[in-house]
C-alpha positions in Angstrom: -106.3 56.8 9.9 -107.8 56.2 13.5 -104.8 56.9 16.2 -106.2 53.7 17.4 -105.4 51.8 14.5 -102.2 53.5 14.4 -101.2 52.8 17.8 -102.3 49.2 16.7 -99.8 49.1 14.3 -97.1 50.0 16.3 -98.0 47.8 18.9 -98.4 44.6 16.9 -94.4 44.0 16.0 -93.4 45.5 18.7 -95.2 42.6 20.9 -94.3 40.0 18.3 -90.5 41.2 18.3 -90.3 41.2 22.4 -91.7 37.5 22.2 -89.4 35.7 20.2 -86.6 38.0 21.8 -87.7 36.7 25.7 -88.7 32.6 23.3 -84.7 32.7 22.2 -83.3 34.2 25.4 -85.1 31.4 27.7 -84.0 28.7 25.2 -80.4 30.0 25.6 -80.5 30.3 29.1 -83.0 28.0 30.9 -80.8 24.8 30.5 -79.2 25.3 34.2 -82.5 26.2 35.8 -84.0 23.0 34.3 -81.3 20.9 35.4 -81.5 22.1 39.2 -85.5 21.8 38.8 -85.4 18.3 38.1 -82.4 17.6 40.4 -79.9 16.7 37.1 -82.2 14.6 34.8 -80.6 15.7 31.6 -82.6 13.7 29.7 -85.8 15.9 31.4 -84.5 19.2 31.3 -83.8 18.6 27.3 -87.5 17.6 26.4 -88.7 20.6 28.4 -86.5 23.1 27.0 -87.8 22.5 23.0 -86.5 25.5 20.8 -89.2 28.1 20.2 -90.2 27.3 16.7 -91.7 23.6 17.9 -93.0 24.9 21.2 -95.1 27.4 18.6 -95.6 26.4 15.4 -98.0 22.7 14.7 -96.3 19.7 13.5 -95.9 19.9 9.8 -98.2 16.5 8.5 -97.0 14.0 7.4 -97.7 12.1 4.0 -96.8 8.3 3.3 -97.3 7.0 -0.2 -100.9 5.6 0.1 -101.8 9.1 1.5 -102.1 11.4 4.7 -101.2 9.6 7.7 -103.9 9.2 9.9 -103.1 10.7 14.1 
């Protein structure tokens, strides 16, 4: 194996890990900066501070009876 690929491969979940640990801890933490940014709009700094998995990951669709649902 290619050190490159090796490194690669050592690299890869190391990156992944370090994101969703820095996704989780701004989640936890970034409540208070919101609410100074937008001067106490609760209802503001909520929508902006969306848990990682739906800032990341696609709506999942959605399927009525008659079929898909058309966006």
């Amino acid at each position: 194996m290619n050190y490159t690929v090796l490194a690669y491969f050592i690299y890869l979940p190391v990156a992944i890990a370090m994101t969703v640990w820095v996704a989780r801890t701004l989640h936890q933490n970034g409540r208070v900066f919101l609410l100074q940014a937008f001067r106490g709009r609760e209802d503001m700094a909520d929508s902006v501070n969306l848990p990682p998995r739906r800032r990341f990951l696609p709506d999942q669709p959605r399927f009525h009876r008659d079929g898909p649902a058309l966006r």
